[in-house]
Structures are given as structure tokens and as C-alpha cells.
PDB file as gemmi writes it, atoms N, CA and C in Angstrom:
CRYST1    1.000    1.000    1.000  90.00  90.00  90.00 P 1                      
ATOM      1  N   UNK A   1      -4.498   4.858 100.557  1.00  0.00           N  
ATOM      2  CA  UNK A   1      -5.345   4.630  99.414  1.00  0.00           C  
ATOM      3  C   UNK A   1      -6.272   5.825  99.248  1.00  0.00           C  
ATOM      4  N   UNK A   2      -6.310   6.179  97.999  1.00  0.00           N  
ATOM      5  CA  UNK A   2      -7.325   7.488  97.299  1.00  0.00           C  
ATOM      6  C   UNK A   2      -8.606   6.961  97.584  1.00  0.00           C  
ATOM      7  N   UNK A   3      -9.897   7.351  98.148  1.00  0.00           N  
ATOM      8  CA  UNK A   3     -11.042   7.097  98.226  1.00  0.00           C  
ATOM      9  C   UNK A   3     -11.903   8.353  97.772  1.00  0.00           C  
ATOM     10  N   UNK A   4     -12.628   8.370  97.418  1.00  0.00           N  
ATOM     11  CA  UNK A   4     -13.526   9.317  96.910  1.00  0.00           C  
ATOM     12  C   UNK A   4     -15.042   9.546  97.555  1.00  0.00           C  
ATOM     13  N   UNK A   5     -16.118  10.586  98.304  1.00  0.00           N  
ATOM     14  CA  UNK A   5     -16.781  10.162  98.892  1.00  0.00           C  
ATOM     15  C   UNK A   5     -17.284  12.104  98.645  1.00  0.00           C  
ATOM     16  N   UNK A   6     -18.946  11.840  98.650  1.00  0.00           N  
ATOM     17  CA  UNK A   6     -19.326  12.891  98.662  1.00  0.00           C  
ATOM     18  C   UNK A   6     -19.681  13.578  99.668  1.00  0.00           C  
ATOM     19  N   UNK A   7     -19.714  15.120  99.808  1.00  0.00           N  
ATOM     20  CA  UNK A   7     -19.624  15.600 100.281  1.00  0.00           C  
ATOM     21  C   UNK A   7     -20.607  15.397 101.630  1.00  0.00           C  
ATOM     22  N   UNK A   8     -22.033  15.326 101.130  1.00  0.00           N  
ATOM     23  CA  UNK A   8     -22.870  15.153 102.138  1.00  0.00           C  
ATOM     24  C   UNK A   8     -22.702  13.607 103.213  1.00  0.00           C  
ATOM     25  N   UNK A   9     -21.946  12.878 102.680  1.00  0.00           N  
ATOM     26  CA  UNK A   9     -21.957  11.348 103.211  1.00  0.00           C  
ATOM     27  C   UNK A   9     -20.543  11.645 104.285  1.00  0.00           C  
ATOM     28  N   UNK A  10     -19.206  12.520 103.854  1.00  0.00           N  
ATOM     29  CA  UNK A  10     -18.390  13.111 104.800  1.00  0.00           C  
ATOM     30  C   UNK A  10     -18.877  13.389 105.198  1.00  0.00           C  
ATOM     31  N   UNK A  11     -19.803  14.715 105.858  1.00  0.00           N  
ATOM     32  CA  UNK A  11     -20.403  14.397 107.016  1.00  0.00           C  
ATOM     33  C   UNK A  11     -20.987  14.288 107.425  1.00  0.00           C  
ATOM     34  N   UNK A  12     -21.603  13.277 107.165  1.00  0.00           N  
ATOM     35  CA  UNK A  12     -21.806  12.090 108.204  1.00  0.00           C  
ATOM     36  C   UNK A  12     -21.352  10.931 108.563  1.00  0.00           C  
ATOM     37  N   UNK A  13     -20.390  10.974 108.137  1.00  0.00           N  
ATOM     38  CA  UNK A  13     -19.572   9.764 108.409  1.00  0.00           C  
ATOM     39  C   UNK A  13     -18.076  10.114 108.489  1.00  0.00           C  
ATOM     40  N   UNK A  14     -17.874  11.785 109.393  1.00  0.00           N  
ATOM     41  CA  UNK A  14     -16.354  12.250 109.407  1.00  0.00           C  
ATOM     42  C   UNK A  14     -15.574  11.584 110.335  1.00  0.00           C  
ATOM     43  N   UNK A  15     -16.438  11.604 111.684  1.00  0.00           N  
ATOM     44  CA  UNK A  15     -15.425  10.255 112.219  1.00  0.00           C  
ATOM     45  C   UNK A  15     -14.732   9.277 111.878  1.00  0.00           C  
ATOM     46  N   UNK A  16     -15.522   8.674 111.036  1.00  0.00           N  
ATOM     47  CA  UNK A  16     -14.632   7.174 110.283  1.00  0.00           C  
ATOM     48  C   UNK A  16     -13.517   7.678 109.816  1.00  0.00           C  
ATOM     49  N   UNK A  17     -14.356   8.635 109.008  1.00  0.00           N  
ATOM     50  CA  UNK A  17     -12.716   9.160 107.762  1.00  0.00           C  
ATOM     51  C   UNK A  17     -11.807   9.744 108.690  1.00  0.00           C  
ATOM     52  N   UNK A  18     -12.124  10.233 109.714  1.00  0.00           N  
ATOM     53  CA  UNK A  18     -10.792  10.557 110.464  1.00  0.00           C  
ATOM     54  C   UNK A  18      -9.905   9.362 111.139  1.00  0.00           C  
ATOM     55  N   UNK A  19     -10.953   8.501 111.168  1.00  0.00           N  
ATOM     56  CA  UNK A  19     -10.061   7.258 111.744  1.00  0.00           C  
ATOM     57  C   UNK A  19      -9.480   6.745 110.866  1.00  0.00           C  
ATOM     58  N   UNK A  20     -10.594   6.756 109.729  1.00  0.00           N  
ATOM     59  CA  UNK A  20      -9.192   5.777 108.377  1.00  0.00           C  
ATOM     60  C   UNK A  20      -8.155   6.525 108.297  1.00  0.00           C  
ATOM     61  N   UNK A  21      -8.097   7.809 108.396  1.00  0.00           N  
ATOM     62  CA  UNK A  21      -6.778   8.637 107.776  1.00  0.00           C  
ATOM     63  C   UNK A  21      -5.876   8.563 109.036  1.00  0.00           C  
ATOM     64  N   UNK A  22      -6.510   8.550 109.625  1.00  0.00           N  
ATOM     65  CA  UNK A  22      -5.130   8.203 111.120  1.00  0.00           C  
ATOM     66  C   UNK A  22      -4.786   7.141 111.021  1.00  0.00           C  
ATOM     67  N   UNK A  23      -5.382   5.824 111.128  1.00  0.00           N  
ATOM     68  CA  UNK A  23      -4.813   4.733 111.450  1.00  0.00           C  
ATOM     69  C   UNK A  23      -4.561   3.724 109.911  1.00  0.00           C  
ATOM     70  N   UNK A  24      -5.352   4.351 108.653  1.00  0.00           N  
ATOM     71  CA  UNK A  24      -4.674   3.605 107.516  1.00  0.00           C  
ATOM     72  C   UNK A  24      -4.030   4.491 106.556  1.00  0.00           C  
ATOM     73  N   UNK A  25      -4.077   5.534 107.217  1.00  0.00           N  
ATOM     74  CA  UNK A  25      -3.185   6.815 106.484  1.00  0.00           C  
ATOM     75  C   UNK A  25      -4.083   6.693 104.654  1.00  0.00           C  
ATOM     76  N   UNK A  26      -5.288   6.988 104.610  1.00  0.00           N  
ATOM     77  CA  UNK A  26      -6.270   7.296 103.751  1.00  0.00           C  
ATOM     78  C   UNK A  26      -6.620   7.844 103.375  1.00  0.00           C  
ATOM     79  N   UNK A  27      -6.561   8.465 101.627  1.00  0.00           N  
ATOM     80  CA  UNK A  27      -6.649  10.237 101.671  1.00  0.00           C  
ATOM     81  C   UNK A  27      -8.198  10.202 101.166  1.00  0.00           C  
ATOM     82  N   UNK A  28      -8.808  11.131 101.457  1.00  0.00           N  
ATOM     83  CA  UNK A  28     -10.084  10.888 101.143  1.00  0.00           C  
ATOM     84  C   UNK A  28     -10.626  12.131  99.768  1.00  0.00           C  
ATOM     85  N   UNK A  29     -10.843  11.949  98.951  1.00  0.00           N  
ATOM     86  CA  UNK A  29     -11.179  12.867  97.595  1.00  0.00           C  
ATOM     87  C   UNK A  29     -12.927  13.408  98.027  1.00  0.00           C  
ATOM     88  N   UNK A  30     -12.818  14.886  98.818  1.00  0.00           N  
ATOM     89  CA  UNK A  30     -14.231  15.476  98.801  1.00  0.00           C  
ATOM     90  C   UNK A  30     -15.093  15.419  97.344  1.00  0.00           C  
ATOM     91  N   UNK A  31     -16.248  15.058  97.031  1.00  0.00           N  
ATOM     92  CA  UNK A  31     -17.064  16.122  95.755  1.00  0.00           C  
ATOM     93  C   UNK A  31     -18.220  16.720  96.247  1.00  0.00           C  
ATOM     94  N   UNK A  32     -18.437  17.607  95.734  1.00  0.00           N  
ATOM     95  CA  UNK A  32     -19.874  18.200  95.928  1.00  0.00           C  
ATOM     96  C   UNK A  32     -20.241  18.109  94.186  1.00  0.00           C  
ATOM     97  N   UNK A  33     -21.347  17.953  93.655  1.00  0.00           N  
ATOM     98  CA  UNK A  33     -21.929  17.569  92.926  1.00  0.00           C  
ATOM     99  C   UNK A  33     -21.222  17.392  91.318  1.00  0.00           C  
ATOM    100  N   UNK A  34     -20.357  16.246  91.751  1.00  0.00           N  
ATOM    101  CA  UNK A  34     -19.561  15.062  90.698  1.00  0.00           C  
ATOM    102  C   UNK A  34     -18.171  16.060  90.988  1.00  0.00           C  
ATOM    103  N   UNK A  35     -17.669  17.158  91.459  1.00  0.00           N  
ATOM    104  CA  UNK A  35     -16.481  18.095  91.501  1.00  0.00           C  
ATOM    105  C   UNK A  35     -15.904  17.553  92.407  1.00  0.00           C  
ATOM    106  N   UNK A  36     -14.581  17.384  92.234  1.00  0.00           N  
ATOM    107  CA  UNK A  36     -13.498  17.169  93.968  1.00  0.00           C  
ATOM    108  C   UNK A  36     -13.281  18.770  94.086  1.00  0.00           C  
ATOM    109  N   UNK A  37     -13.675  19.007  95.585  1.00  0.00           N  
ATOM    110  CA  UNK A  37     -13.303  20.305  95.643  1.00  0.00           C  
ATOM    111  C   UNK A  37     -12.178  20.210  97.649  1.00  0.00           C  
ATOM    112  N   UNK A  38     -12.389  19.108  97.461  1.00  0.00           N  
ATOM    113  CA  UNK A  38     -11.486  18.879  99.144  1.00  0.00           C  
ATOM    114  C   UNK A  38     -10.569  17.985  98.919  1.00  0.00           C  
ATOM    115  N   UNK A  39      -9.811  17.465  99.521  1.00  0.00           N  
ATOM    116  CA  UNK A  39      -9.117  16.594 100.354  1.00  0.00           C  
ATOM    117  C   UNK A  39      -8.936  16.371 101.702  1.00  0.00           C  
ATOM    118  N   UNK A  40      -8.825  15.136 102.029  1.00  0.00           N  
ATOM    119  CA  UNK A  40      -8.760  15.056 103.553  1.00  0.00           C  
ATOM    120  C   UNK A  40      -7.277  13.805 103.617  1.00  0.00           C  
ATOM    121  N   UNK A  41      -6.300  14.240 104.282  1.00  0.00           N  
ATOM    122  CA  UNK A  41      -5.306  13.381 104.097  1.00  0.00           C  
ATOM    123  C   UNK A  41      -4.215  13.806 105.493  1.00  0.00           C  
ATOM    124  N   UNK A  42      -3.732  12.455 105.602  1.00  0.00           N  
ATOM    125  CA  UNK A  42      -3.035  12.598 106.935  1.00  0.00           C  
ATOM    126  C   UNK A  42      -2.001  13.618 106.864  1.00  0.00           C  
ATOM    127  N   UNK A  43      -1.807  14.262 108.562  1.00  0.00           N  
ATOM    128  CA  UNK A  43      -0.952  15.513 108.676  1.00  0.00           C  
ATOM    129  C   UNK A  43       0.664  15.136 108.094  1.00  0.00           C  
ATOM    130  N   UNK A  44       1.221  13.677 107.970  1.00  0.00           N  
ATOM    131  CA  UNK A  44       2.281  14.236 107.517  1.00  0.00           C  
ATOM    132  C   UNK A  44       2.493  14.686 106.157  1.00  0.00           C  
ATOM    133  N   UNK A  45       1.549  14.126 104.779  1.00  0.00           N  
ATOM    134  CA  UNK A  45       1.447  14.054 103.412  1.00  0.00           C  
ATOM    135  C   UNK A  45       0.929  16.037 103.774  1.00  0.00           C  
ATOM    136  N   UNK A  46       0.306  16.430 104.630  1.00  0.00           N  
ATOM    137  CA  UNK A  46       0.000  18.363 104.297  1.00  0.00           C  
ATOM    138  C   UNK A  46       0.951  19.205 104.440  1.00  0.00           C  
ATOM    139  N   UNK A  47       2.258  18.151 105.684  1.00  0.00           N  
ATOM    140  CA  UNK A  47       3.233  18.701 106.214  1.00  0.00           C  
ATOM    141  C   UNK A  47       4.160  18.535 105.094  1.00  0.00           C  
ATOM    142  N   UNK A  48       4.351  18.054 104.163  1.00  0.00           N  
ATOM    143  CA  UNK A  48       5.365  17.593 103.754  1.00  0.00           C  
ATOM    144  C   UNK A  48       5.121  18.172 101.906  1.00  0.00           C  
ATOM    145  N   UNK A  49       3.500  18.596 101.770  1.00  0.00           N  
ATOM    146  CA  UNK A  49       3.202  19.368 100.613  1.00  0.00           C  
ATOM    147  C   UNK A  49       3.768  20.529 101.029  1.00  0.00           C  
ATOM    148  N   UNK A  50       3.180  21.277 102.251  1.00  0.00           N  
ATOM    149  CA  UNK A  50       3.487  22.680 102.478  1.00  0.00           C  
ATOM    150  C   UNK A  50       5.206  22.877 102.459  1.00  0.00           C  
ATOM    151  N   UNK A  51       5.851  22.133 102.925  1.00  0.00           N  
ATOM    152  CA  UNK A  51       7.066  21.678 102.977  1.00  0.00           C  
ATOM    153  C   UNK A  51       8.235  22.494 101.524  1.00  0.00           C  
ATOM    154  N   UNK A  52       7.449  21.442 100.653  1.00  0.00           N  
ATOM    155  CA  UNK A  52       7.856  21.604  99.286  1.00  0.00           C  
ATOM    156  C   UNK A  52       7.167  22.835  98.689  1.00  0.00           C  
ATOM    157  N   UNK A  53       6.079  23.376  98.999  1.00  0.00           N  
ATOM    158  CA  UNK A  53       5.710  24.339  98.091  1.00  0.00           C  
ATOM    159  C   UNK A  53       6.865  25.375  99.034  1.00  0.00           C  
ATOM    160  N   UNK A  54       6.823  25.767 100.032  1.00  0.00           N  
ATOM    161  CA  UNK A  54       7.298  26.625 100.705  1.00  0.00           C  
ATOM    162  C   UNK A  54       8.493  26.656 100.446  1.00  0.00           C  
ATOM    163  N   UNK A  55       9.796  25.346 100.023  1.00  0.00           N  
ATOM    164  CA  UNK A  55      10.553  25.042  99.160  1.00  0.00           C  
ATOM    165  C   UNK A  55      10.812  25.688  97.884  1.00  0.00           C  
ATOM    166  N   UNK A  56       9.907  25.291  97.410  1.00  0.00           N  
ATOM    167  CA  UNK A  56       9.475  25.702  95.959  1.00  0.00           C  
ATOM    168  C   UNK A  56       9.654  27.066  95.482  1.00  0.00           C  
ATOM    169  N   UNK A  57       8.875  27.942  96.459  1.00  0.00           N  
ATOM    170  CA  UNK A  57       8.617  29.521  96.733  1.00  0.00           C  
ATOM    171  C   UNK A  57       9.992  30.237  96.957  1.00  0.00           C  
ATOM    172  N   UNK A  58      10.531  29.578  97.369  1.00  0.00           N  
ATOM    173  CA  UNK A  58      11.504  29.754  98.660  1.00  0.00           C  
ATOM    174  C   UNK A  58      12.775  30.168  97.096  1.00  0.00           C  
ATOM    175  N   UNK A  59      12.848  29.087  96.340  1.00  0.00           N  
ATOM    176  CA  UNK A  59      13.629  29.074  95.170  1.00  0.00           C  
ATOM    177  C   UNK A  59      13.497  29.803  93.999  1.00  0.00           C  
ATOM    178  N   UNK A  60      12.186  30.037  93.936  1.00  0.00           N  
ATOM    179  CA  UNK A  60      11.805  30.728  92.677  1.00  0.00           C  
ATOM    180  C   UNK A  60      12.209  32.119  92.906  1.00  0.00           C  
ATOM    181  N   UNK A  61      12.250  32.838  94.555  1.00  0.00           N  
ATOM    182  CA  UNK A  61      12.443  34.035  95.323  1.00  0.00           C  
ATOM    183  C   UNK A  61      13.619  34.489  95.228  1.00  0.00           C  
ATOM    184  N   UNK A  62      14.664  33.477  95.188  1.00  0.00           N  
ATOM    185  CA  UNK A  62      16.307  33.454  94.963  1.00  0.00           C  
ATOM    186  C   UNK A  62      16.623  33.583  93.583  1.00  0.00           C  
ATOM    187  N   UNK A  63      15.660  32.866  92.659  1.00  0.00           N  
ATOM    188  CA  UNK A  63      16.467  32.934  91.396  1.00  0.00           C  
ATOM    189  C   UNK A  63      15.691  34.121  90.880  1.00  0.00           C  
ATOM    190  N   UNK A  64      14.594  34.816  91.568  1.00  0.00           N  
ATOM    191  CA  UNK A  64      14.321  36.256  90.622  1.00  0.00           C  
ATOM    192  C   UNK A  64      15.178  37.116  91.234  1.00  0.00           C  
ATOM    193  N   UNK A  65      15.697  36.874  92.626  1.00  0.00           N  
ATOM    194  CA  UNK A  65      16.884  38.166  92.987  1.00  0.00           C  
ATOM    195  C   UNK A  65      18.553  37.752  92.105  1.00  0.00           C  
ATOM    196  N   UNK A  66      18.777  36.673  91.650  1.00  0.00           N  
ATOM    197  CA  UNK A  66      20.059  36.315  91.302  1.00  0.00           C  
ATOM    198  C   UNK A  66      19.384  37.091  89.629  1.00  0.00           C  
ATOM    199  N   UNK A  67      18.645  36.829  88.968  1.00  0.00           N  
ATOM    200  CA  UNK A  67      18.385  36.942  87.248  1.00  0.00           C  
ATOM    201  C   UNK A  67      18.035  39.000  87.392  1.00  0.00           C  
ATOM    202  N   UNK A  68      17.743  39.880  88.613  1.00  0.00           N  
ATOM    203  CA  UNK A  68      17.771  41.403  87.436  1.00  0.00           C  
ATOM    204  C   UNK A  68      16.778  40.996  86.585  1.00  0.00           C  
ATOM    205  N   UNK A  69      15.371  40.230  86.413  1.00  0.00           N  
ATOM    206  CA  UNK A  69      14.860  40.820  85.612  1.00  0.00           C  
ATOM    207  C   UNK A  69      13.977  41.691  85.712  1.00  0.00           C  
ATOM    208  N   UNK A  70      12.926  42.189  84.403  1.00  0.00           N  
ATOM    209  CA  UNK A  70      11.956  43.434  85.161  1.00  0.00           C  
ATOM    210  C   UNK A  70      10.591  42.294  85.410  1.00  0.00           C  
ATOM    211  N   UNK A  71      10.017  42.759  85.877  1.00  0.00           N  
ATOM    212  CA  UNK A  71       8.284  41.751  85.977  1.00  0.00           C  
ATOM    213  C   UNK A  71       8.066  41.453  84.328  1.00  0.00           C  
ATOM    214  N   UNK A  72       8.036  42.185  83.370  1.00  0.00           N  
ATOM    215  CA  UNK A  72       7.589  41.720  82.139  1.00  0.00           C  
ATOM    216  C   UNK A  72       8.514  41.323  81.024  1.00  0.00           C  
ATOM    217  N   UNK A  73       9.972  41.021  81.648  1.00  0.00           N  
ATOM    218  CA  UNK A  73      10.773  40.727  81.212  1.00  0.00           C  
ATOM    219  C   UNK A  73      10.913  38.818  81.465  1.00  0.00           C  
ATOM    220  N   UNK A  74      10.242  39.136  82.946  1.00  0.00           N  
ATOM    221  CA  UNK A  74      10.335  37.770  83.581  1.00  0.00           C  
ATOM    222  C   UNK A  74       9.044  36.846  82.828  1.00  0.00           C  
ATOM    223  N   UNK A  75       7.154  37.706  82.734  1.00  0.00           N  
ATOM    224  CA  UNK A  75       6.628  37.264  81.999  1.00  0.00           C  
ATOM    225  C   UNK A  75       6.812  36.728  81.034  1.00  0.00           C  
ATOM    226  N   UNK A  76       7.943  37.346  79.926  1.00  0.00           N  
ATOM    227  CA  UNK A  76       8.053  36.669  78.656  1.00  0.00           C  
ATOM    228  C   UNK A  76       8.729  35.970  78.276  1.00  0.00           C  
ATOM    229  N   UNK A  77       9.356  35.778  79.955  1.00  0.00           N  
ATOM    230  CA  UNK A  77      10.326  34.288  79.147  1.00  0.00           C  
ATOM    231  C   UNK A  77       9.385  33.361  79.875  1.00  0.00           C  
ATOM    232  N   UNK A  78       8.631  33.118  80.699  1.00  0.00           N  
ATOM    233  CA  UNK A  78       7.247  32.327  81.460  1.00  0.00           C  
ATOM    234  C   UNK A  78       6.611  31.925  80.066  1.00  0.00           C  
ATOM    235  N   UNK A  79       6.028  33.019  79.577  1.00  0.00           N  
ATOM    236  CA  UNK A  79       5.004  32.604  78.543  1.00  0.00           C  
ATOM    237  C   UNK A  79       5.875  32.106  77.452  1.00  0.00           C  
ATOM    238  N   UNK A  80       6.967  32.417  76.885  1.00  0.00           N  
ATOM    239  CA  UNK A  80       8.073  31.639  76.069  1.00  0.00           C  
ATOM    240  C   UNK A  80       7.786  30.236  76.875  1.00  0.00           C  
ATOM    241  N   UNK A  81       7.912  29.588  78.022  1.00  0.00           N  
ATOM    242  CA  UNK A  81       8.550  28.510  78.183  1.00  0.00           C  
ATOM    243  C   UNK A  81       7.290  27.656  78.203  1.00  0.00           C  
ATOM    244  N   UNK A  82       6.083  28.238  78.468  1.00  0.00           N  
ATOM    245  CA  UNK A  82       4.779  27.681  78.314  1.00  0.00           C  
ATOM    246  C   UNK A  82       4.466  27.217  76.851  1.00  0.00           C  
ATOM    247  N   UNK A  83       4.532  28.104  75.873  1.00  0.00           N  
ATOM    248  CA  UNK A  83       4.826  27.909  74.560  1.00  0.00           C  
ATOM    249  C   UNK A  83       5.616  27.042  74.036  1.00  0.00           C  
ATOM    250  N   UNK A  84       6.738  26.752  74.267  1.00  0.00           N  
ATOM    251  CA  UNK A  84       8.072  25.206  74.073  1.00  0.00           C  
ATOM    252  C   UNK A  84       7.069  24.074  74.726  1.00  0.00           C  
ATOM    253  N   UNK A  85       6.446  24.322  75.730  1.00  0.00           N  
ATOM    254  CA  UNK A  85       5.942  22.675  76.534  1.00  0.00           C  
ATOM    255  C   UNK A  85       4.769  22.387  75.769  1.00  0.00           C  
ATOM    256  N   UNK A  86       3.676  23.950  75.161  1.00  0.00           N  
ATOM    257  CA  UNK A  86       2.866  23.313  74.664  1.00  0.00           C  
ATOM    258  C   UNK A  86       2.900  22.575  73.497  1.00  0.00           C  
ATOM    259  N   UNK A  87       3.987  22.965  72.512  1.00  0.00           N  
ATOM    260  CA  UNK A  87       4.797  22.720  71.325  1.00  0.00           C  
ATOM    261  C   UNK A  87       4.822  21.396  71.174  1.00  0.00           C  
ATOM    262  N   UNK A  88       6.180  21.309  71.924  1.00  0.00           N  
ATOM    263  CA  UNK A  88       6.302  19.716  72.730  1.00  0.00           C  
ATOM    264  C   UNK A  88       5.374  18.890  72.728  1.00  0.00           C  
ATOM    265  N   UNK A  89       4.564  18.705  73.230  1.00  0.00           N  
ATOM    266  CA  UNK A  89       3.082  18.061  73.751  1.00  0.00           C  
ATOM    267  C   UNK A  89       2.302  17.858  72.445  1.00  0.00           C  
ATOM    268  N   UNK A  90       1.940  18.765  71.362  1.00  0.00           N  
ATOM    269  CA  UNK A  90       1.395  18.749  70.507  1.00  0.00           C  
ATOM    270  C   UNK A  90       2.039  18.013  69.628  1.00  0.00           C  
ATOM    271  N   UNK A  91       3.552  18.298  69.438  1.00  0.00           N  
ATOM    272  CA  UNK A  91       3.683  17.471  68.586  1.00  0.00           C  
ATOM    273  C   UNK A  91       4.257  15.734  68.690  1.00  0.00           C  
ATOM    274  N   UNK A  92       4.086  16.066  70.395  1.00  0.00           N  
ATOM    275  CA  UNK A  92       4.210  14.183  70.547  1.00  0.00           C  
ATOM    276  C   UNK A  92       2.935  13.592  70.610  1.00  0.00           C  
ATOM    277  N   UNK A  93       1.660  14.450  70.307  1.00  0.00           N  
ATOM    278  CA  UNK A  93       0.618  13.984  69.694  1.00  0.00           C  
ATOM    279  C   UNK A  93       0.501  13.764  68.754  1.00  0.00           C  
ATOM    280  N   UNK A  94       0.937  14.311  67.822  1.00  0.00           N  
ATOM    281  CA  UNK A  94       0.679  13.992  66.535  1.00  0.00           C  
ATOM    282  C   UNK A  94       1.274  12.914  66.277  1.00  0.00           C  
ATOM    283  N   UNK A  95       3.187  13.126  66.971  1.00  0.00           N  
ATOM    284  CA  UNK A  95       3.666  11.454  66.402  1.00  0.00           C  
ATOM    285  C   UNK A  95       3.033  10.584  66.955  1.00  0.00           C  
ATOM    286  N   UNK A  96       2.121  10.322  68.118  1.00  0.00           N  
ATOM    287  CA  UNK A  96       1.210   9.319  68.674  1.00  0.00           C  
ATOM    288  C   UNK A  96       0.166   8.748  67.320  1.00  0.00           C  
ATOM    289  N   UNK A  97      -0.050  10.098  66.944  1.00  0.00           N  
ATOM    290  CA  UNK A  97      -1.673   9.627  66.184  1.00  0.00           C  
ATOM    291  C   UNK A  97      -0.893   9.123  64.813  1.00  0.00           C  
ATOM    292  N   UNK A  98       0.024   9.357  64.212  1.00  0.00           N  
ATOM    293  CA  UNK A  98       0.776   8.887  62.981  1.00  0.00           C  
ATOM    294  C   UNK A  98       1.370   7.592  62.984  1.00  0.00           C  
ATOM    295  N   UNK A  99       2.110   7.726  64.418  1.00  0.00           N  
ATOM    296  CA  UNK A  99       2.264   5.990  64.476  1.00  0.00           C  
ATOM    297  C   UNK A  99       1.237   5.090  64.582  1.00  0.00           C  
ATOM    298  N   UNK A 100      -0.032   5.166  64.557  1.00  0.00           N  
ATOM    299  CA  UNK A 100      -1.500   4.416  64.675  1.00  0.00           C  
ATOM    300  C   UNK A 100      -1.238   3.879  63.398  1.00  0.00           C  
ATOM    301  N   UNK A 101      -1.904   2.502  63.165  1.00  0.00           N  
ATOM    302  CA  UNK A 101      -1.923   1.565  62.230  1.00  0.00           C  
ATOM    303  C   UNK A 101      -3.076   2.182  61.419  1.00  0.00           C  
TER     304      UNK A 101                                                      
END                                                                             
């Protein structure tokens, strides 16, 4: 379970949260003044992010050696594809706000 807890009250009260996250597997949402700027969450959910990003990395590394492109060749199809999603998005807003009664 997501809990949320500020910064100054973590610690003082890091023990607990280390016990909740060990024994109820509890991720805990840091803020310092109204911001989440931490997390605290059990080692297998960090093992298993790093996992996938490193995954992740791992793929994106292969498909820029398989594609020959140049760095700003590669930029502009990035910013092309950013452009289609924002597209997208906007205009399934609009059909949101049109279908409104």
C-alpha cells in the first residue's frame, strides 16, 4: 500500500517505515513541503524497476545500432513521435468535451 508521509515525520519514525516495508511490503511516498521528492519501497519492487529500466536501455542501445541513424536524424523522428501522441491526446480531448451533454 502507497502511504504518503513527510519528510520530517520519516525521520523520526524511519524504523517503523522500515518495518512496514519489510514485513507489509509498503511503499512509502517522501514530501518535503507538499512535493514527493522520495520513495521508500521494498528491495524487490527497486530490483525489479532497475531490472526493466536496464532492460529498457539495454533495447533502445540495439535498435540505435540496428537503424544507422545520425543523432539528429534520430531526434526528429523522437520529436515527430512526441508530436503524433500529443495530437492524439488533444484530440481525444476534444471528442471528450463534445460528447458532454
Amino acid at each position: 500500500m502507497d502511504k504518503t508521509i513527510a519528510a520530517f515525520e520519516a525521520r523520526r519514525q524511519f524504523g517503523r517505515i522500515l518495518q512496514d516495508v519489510l514485513s507489509k511490503g509498503d511503499n512509502y511516498l517522501v514530501e518535503r513541503h507538499g512535493e514527493e521528492v522520495a520513495a521508500i519501497v521494498p528491495m524487490q519492487v527497486y530490483r525489479a524497476w532497475k531490472e526493466r529500466r536496464e532492460e529498457f536501455f539495454r533495447s533502445i542501445r540495439a535498435a540505435a545500432e540496428r537503424s544507422n541513424l545520425s543523432e539528429e536524424e534520430a531526434m526528429a523522428l523522437a520529436e515527430e513521435a512526441v508530436q503524433a501522441v500529443r495530437a492524439e491526446e488533444a484530440r481525444k480531448s476534444r471528442e471528450e468535451v463534445e460528447a458532454k451533454p
